[in-house]
C-alpha positions, 0 to 999 in steps of 0.5 A: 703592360704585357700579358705572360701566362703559364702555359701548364696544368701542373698545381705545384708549379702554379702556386709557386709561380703564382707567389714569384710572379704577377701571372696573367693566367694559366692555359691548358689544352689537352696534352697539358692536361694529360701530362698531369695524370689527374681527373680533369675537372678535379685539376682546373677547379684546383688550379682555380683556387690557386689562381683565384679571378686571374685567366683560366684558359681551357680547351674544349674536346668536342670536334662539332660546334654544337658539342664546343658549345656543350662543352663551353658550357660545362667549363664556364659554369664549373669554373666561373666567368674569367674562363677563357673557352679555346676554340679551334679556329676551324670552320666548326670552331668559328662557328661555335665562336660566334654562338658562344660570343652571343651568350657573352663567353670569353673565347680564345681561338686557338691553332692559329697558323695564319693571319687568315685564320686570325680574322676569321675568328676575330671576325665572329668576337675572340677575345684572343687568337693564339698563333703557334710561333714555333710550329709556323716556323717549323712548318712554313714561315715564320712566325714572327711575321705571322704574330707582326701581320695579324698586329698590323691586321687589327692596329689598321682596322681597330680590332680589339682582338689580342694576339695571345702567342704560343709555343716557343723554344727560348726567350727571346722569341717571346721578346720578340713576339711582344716587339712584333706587336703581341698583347700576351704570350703564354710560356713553360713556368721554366722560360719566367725563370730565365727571364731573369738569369743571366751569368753576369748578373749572378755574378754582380749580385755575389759580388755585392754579397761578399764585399757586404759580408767582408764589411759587416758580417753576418749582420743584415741591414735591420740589425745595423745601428 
């Protein structure tokens, strides 16, 4: 089974797409956070509630390990346990990683830009690594073959790490982040929606609307005899 997680921070939103969907979780970071205009706490405790016991994956502020860990800390113990820490896979943030998983808190490493990064941090026990698929691209490769060589990565040498992808600019990255071998991605609410549309499918389905009027009305099927 896939992992498709809201990538927003927006409460509206998440209950909406929480009552469609089956969501893994939702990510935030500090931009998401920012966006919303809200106190900060306040915000992920709401969404929280809204979500309940699914993944809640929040970013620490703090640029030195010991201040991650504080910060760690603070949010898991606000938040509870299924409280994924995002980390930066920078040599501060390996560091706290390590820390952190010997306490038994939930890590993603997060700004992910090469298969390097990806084994340094599934090296000290991240739970996920979260590679920028759009922003390997823009910068220097792709990122497709980045997310297939850290999967081969941990397939070869039973690595329980998942490849968590992020940033994308249309659907079909994603599909092809999952083919390439990702356990999860994380997406705008707005890229589930399009999931599902299609103009030919719309197409069929009021297709199948008029011809059912044209044959019983306005009746639905619980009013038949």
């Amino acid at each position: 089974m896939v992992e498709i997680l809201l990538d927003t921070a927006d409460l509206e939103v998440i209950k909406r797409y929480n009552d469609i969907y089956d969501i893994t979780g939702v990510t935030t970071n500090p931009t998401i956070i920012s966006r919303e205009k809200s106190e900060f706490f306040p915000t992920l405790l709401k969404i929280r509630e809204i979500i309940g016991e699914k993944q809640l994956h929040v970013q620490v502020s703090a640029a030195d390990s010991e201040g991650m860990v504080k910060e760690a800390e603070r949010i898991v113990s606000l938040l509870g346990k299924n409280t994924y820490v995002k980390i930066p896979a920078v040599e501060e943030g390996i560091r706290a990683i390590k820390i952190l998983k010997s306490k038994d808190f939930k890590v993603t490493a997060t700004v992910i830009f090469s298969l390097q990064q990806a084994a340094m941090a599934a090296n000290v026990g991240a739970d996920y690594v979260a590679p920028y698929f759009n922003r390997i691209s823009d910068s220097f490769g792709s990122g497709e073959q980045v997310v297939s060589d850290i999967a081969e990565l941990f397939a070869t040498h039973g690595i329980g790490t998942k490849l968590l992808v992020a940033s994308f600019r249309n659907t079909d990255q994603i599909m092809r982040c999952f083919l390439a071998g990702a356990h999860a991605v994380t997406a705008p609410p707005e890229f589930y929606t399009k999931m599902l549309k299609n103009p030919f499918v719309d197409e069929i389905v009021e297709r199948f609307s008029r011809d059912w009027t044209e044959a019983y009305g306005g009746k639905n099927i619980c009013e038949l005899d």
